[in-house]
N, CA and C of each residue as an Amber inpcrd file, in Angstrom:
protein
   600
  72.3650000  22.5370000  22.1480000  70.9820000  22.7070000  22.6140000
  70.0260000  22.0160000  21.6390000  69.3560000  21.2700000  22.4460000
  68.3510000  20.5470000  21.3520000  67.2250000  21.1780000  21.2220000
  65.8520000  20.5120000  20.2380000  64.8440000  21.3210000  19.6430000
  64.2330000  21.8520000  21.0080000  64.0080000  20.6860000  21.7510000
  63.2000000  20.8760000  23.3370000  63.5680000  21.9500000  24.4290000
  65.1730000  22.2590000  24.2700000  65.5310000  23.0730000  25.3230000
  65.1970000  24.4010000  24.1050000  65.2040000  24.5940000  22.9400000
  64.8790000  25.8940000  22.1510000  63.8820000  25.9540000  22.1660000
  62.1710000  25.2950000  22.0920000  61.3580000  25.4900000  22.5700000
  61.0680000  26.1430000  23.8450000  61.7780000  25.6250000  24.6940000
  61.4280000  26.4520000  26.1890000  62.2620000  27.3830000  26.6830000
  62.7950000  27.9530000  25.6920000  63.6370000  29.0290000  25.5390000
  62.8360000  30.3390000  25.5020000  61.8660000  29.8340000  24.2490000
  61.0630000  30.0350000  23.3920000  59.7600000  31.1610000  24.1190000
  59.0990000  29.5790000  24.6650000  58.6100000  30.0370000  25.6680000
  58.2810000  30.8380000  26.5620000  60.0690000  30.6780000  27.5600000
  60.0600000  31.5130000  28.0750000  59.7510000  33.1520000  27.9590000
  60.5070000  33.5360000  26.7490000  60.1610000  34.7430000  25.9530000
  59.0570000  35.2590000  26.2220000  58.1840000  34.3810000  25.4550000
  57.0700000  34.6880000  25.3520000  56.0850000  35.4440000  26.6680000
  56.5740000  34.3780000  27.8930000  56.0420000  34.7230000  29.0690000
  56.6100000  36.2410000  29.2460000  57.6890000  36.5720000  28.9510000
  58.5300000  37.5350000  29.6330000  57.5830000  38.9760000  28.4590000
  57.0210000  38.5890000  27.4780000  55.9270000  39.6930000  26.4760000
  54.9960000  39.9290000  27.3980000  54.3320000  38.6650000  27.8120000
  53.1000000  38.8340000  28.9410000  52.9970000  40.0940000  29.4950000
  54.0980000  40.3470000  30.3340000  54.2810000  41.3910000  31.3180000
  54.2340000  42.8340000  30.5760000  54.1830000  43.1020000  29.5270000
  54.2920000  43.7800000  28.6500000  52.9020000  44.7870000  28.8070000
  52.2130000  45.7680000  28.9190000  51.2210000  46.6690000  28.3930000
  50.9310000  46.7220000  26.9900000  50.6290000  45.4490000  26.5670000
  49.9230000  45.8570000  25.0080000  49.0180000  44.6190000  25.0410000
  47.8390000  44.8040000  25.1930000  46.5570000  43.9930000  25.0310000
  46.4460000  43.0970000  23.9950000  46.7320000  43.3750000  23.0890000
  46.8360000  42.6860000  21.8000000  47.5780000  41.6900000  21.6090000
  49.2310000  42.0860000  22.2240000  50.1400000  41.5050000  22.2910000
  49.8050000  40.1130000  23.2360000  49.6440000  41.0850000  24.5080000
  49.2360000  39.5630000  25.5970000  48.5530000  38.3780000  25.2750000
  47.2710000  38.9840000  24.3120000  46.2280000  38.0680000  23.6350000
  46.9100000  36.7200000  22.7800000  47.4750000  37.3910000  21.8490000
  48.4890000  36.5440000  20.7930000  49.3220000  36.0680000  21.7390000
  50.2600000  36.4640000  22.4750000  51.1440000  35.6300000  23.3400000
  50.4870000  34.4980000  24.3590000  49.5330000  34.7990000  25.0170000
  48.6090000  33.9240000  25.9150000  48.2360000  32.9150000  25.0720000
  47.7270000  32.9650000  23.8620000  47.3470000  31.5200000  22.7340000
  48.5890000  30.8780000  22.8770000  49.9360000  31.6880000  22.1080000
  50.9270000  30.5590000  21.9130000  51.3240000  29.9710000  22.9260000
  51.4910000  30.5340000  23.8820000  51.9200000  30.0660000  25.3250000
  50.9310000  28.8260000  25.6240000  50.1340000  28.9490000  25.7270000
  48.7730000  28.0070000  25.4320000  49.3020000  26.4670000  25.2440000
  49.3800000  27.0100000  23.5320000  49.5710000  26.3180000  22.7050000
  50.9060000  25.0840000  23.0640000  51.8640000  25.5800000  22.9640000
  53.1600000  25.0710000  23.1080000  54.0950000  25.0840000  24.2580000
  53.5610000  24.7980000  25.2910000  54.0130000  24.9030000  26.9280000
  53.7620000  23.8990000  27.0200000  55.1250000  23.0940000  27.6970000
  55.6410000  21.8720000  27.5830000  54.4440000  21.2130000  28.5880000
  53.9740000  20.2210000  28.5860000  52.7200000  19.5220000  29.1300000
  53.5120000  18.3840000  30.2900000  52.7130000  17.6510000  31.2630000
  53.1540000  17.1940000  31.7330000  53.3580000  15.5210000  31.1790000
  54.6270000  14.8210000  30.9980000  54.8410000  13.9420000  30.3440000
  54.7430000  12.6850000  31.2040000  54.1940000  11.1690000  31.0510000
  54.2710000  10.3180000  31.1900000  55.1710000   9.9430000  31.9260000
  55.4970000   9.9460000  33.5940000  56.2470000   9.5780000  34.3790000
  56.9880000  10.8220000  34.8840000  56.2540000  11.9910000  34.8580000
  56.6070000  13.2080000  35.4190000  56.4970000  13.0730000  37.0780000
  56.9590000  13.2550000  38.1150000  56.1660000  13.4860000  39.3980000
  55.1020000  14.3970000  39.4050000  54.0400000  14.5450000  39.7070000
  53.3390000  15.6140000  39.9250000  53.3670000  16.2590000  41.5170000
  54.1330000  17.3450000  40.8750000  53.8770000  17.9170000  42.4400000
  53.5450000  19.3940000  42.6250000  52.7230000  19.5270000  43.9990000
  52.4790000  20.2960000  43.6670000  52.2460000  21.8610000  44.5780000
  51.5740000  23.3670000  44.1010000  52.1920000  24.1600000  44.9920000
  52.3880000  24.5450000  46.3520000  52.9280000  24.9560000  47.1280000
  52.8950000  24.9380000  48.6180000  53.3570000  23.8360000  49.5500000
  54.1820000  22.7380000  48.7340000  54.8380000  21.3570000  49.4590000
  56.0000000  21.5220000  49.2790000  56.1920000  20.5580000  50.6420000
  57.5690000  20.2510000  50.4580000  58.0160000  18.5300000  50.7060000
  58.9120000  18.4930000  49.7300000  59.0190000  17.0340000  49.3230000
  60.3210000  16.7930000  49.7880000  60.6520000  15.3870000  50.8960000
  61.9950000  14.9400000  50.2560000  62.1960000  13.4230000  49.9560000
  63.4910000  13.4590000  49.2130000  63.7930000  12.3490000  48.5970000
  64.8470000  11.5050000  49.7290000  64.6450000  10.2420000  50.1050000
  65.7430000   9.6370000  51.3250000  66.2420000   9.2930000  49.3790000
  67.9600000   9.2730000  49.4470000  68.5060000   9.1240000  48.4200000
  69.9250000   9.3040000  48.7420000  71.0040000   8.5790000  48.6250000
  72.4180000   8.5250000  48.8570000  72.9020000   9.1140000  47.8180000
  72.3910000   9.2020000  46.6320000  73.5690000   9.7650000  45.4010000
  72.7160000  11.3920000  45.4460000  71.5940000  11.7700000  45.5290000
  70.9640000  13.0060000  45.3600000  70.2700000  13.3620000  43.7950000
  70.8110000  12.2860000  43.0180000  70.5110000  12.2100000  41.5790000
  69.1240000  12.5840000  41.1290000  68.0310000  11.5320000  42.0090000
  66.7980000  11.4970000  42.1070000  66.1540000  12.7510000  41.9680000
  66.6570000  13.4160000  43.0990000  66.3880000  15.5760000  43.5900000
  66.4640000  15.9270000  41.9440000  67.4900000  15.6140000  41.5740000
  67.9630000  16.7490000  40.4450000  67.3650000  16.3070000  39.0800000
  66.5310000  14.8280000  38.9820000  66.1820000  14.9550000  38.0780000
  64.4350000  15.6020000  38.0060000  64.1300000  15.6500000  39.0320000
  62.9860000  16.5990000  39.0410000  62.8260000  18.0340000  39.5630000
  64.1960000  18.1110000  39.7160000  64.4750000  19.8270000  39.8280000
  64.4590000  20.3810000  38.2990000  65.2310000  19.2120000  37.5270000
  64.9490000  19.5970000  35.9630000  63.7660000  19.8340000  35.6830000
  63.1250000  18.8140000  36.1920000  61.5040000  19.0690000  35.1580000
  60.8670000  19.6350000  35.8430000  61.4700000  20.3500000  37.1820000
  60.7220000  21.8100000  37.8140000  61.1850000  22.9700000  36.5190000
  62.4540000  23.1800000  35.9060000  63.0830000  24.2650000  35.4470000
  62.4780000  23.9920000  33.8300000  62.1850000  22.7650000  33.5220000
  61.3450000  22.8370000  32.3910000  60.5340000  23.2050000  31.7650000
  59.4500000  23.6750000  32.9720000  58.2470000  24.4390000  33.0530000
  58.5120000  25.8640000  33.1500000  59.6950000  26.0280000  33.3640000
  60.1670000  27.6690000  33.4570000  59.6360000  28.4930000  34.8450000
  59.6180000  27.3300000  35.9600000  59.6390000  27.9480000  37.0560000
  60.6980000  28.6450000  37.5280000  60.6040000  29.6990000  38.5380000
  62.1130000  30.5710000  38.5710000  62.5620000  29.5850000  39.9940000
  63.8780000  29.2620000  40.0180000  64.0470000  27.9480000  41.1010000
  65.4740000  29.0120000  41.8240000  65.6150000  28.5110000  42.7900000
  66.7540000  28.1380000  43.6940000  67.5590000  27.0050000  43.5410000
  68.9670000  26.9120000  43.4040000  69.2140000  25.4760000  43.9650000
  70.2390000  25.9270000  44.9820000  70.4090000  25.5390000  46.4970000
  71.5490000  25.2530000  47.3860000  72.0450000  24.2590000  47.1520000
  73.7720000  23.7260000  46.4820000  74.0820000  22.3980000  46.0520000
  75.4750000  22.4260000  46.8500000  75.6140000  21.0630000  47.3410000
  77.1350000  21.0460000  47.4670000  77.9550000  20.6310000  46.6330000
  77.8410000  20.5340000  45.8490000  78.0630000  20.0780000  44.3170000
  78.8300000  21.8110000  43.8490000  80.0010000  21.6710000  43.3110000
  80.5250000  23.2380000  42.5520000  79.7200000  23.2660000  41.1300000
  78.9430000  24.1130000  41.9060000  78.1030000  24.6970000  40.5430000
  78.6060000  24.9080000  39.1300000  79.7950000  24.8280000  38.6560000
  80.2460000  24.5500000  37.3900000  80.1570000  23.3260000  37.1570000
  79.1250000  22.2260000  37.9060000  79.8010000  21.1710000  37.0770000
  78.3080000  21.2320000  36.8050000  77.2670000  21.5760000  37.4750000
  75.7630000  21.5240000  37.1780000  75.3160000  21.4640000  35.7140000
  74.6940000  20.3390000  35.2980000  74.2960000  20.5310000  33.2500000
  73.3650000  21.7210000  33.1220000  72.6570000  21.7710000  34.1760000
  71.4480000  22.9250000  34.1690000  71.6640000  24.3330000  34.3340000
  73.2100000  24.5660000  34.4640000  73.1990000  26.0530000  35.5040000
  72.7480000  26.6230000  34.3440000  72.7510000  27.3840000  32.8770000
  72.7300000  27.7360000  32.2830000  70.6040000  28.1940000  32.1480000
  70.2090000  27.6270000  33.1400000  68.9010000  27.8040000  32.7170000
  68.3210000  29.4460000  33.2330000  67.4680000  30.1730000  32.5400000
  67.0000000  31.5890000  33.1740000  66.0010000  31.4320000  34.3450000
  66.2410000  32.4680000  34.9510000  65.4200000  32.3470000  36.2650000
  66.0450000  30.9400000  36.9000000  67.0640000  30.7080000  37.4110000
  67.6580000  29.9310000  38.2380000  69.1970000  30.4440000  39.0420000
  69.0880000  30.2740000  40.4340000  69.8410000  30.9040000  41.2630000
  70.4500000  29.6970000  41.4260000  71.8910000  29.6100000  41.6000000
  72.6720000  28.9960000  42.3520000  73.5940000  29.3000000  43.8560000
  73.3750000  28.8010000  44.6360000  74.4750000  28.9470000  45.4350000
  75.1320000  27.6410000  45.9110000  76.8840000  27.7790000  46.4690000
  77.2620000  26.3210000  46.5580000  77.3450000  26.4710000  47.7760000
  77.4530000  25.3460000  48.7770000  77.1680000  25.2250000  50.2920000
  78.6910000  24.3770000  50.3220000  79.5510000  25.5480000  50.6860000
  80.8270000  25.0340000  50.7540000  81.4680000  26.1080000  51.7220000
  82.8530000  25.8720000  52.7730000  83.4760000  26.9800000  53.5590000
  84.3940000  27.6360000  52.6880000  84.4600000  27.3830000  51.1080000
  85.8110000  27.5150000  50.2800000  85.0880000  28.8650000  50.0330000
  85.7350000  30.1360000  50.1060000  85.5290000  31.7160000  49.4620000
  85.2970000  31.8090000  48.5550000  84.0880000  32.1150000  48.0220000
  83.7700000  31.6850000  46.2940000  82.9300000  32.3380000  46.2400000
  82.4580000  32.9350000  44.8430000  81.6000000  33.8750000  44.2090000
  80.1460000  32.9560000  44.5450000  78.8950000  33.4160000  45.4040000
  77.9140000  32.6090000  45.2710000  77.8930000  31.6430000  46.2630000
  78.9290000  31.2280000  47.4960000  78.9550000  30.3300000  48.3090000
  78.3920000  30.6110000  49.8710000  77.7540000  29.8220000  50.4160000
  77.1730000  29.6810000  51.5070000  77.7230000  28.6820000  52.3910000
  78.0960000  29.1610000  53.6080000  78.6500000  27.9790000  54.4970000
  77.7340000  27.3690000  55.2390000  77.7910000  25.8460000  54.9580000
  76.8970000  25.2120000  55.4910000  76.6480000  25.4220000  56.9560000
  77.2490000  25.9320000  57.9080000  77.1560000  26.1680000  59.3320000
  76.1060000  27.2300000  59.2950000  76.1150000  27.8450000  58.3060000
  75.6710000  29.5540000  58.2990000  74.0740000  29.3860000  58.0140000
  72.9110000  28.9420000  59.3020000  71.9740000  28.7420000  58.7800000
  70.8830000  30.0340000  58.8020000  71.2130000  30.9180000  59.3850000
  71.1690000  32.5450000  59.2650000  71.2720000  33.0010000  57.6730000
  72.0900000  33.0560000  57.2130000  72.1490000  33.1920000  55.8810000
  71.4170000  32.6560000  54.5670000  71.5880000  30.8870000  55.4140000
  70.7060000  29.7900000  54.4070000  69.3730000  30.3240000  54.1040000
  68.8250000  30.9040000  55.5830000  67.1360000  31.0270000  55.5700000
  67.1180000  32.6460000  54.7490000  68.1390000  33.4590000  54.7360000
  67.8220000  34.7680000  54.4740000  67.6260000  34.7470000  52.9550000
  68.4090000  34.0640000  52.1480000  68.8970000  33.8320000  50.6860000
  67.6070000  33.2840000  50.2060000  66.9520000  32.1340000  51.0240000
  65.9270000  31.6320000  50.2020000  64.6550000  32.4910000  50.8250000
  64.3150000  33.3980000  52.0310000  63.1940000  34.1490000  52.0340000
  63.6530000  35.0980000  50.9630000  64.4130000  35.9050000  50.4900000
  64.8110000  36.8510000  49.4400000  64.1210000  36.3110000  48.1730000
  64.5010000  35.3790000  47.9280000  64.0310000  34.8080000  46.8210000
  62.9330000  34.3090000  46.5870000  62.1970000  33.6820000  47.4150000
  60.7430000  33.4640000  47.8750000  59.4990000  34.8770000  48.1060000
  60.0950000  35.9640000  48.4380000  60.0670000  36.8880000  48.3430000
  59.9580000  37.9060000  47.1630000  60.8080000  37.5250000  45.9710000
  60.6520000  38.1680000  44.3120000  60.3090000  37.1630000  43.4400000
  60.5180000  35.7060000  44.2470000  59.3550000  34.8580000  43.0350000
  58.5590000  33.9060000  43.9260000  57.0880000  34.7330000  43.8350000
  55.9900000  33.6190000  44.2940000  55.7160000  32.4430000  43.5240000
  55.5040000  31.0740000  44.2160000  55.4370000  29.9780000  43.5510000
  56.7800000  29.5220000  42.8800000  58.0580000  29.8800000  43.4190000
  59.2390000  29.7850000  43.0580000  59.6680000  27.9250000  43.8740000
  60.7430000  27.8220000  43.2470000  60.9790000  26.1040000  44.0110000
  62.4910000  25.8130000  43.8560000  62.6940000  25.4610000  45.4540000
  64.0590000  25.6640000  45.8690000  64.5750000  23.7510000  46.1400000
  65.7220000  23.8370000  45.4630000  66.2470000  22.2970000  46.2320000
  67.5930000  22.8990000  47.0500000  67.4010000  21.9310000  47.8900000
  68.5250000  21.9990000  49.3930000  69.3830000  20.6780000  48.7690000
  70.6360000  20.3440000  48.1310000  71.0770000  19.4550000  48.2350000
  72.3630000  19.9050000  49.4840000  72.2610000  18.6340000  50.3290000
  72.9790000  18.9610000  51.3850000  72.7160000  19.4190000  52.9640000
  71.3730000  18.7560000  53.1390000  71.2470000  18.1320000  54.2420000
  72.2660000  17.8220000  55.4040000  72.9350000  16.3620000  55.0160000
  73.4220000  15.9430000  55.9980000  75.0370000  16.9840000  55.8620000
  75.1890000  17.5970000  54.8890000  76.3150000  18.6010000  55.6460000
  75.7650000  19.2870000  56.1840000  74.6790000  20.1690000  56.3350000
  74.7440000  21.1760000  57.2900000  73.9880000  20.5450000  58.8060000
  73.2700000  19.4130000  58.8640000  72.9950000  18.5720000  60.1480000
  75.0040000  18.5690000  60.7030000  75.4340000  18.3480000  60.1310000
  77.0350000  17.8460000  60.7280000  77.8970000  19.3200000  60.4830000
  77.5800000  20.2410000  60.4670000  78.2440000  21.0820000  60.5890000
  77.5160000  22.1140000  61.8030000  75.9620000  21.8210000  62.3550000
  75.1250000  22.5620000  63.0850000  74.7590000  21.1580000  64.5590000
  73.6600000  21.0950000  64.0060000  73.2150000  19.5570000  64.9410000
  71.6520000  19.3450000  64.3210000  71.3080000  18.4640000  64.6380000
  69.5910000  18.4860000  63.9680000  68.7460000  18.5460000  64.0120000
  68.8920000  19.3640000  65.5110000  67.0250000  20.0360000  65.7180000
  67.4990000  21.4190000  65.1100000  68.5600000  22.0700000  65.1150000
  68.6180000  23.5350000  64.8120000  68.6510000  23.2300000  62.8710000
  69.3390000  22.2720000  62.0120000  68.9780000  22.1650000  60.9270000
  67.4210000  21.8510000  60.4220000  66.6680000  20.7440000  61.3660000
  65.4700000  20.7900000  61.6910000  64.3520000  21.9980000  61.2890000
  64.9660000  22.9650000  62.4070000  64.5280000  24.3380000  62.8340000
  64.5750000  24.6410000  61.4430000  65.4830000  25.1040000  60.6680000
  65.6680000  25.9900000  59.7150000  64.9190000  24.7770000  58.4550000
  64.7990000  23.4040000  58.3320000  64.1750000  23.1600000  57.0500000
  62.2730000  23.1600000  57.5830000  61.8580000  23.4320000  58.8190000
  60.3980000  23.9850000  59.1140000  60.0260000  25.4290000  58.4300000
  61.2580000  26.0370000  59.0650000  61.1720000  27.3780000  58.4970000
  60.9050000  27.4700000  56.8280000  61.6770000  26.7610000  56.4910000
  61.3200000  26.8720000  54.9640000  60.7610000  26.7710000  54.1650000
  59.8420000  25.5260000  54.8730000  58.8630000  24.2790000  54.4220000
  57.3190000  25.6210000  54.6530000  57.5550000  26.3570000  55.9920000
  56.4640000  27.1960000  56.1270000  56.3590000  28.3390000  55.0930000
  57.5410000  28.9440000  54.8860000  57.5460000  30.0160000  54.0270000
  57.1480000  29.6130000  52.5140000  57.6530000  28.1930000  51.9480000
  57.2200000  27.9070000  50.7250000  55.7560000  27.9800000  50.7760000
  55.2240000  27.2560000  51.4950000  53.8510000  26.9740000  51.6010000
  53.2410000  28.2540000  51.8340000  53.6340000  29.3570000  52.0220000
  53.0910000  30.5970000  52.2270000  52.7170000  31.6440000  51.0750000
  53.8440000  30.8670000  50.4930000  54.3770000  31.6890000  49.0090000
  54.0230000  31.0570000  48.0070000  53.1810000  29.7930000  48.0500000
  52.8380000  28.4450000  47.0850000  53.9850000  27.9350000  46.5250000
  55.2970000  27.8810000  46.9970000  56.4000000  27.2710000  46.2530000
  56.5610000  26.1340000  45.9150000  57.2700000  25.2340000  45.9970000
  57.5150000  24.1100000  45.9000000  59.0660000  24.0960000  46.4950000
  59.6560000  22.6240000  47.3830000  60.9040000  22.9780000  48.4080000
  61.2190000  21.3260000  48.2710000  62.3860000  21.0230000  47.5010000
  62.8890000  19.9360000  47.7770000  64.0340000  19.3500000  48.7960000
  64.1420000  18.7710000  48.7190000  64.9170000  18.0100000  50.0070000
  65.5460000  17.0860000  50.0290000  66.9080000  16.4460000  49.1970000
  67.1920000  14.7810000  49.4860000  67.6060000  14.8230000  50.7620000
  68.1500000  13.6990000  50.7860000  68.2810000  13.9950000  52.3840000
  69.1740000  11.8150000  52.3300000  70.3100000  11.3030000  53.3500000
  70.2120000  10.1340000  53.6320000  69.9840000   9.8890000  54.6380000
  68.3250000   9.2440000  54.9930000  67.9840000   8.8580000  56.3470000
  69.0410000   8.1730000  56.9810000  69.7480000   7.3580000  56.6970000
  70.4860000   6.4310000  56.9390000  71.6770000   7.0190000  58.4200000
  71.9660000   8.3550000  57.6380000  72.4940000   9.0320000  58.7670000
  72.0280000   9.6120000  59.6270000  70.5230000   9.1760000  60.1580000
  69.6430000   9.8210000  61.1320000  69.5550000   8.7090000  62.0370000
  69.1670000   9.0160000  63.4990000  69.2270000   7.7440000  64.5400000
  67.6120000   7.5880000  64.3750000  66.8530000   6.8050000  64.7070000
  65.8520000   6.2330000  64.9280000  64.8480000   7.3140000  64.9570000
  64.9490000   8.1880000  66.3050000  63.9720000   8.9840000  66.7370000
  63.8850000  10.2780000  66.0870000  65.5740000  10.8450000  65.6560000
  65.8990000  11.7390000  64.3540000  64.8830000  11.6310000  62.8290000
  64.8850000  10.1040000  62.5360000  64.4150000   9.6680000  61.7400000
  62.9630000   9.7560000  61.2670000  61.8100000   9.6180000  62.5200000
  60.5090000   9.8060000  62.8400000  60.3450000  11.3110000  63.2560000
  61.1590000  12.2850000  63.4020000  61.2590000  13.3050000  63.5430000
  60.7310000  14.0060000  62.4480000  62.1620000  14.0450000  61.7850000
  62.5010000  14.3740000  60.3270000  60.9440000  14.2620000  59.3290000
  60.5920000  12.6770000  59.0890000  59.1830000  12.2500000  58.4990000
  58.1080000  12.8730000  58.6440000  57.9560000  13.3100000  59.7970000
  56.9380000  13.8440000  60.3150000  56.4740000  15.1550000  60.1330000
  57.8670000  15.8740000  59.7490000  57.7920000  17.4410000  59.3950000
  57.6210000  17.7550000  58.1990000  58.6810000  16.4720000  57.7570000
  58.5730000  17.0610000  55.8570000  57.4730000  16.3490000  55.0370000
  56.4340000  15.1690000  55.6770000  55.7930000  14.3870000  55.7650000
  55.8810000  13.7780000  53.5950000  55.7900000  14.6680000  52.7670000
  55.9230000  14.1240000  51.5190000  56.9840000  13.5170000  50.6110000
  56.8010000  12.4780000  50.7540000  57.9350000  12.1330000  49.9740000
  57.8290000  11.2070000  48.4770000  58.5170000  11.8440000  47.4760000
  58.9910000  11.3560000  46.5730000  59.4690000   9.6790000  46.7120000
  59.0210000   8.4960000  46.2290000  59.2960000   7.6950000  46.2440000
  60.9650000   7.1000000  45.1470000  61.7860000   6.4130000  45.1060000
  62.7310000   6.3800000  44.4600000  62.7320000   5.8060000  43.1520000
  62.0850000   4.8490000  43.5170000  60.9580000   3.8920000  42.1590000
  60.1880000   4.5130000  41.1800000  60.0420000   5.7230000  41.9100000
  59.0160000   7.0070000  40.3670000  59.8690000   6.8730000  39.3190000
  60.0930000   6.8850000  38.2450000  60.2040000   7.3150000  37.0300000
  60.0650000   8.7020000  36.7660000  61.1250000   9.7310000  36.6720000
  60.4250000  10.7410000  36.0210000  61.1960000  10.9500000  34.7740000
């Protein structure tokens, strides 16, 4: 762990005094917090609460490097990954939920067909953290395991509830596997998108 991830370790702490009943305490904690809360850096995305963003992106890389510098700030996040969450560099962060979007029986797994479940897991959580921010990696499995007005259906749903809750809701997604009219569909709902060319 380097100085940066012990700083916002640090941090975090601190926030977690906040909540605390001692006036005094809050006072002194509210300065340092102040003080030393990681700022937004030079080629950060700025984004911001109540959107939902996605990334058109074939590797998904893009998503995850600003899911980091969502979890940097010590937002409490979601991630749905199809990715086995042991291999994640980040799982280790507080206030971060994982689940893997796989049919394999596993501690924490969600089947991508199961979009009943998908929506219940992230209103739960949207639900005990306002302004919380969820990434969906895995899109086009659950479009191909459902069809894509009903995956559709369920990333509106989500896109509404974040925005309800001021969250923040990411999305890669490869257009590529969308037909034309899928395509202008899709755009139209999630309308923000992360460009690939950002730097963050």
């Amino acid at each position: 762990m380097d100085s940066q991830e012990r700083l916002y370790l640090v941090i975090r702490e601190l926030k977690k005094a906040l909540k605390k009943d001692d006036k005094e305490l809050r006072s002194t904690v509210e300065k340092i917090v102040k003080l030393y809360s990681p700022k937004r850096r030079k080629g950060d995305f700025e984004l911001k609460a109540g959107n939902t963003y996605y990334i058109n992106d074939k590797s998904g890389k893009m998503a995850y490097k600003v899911f980091l510098q969502i979890l940097n700030r010590g937002i409490p996040a979601l991630c749905i990954t199809r990715l086995n969450p042991e291999t994640l560099e980040f799982r280790g962060f507080e206030n971060l939920q994982i689940y893997w979007l796989s049919t394999i029986a596993h501690k924490n797994t969600i089947s991508p067909g199961n979009l009943t479940k998908i929506y219940s897991v992230i209103a739960e959580f949207m639900k005990e953290n306002e302004r919380g921010a969820i990434l969906i990696d895995g899109a086009e499995t659950i479009i191909t395991n459902t069809d894509f007005k009903k995956a559709l259906n369920l990333f509106q749903r989500i896109r509404d509830l974040v925005s309800e809750r001021k969250g923040i809701f990411l999305l890669p997604i490869n257009l590529d596997v969308l037909g034309d009219k899928e395509r202008a569909m899709f755009e139209k709902e999630m309308m923000n998108k992360i460009p690939l060319k950002k730097a963050i």
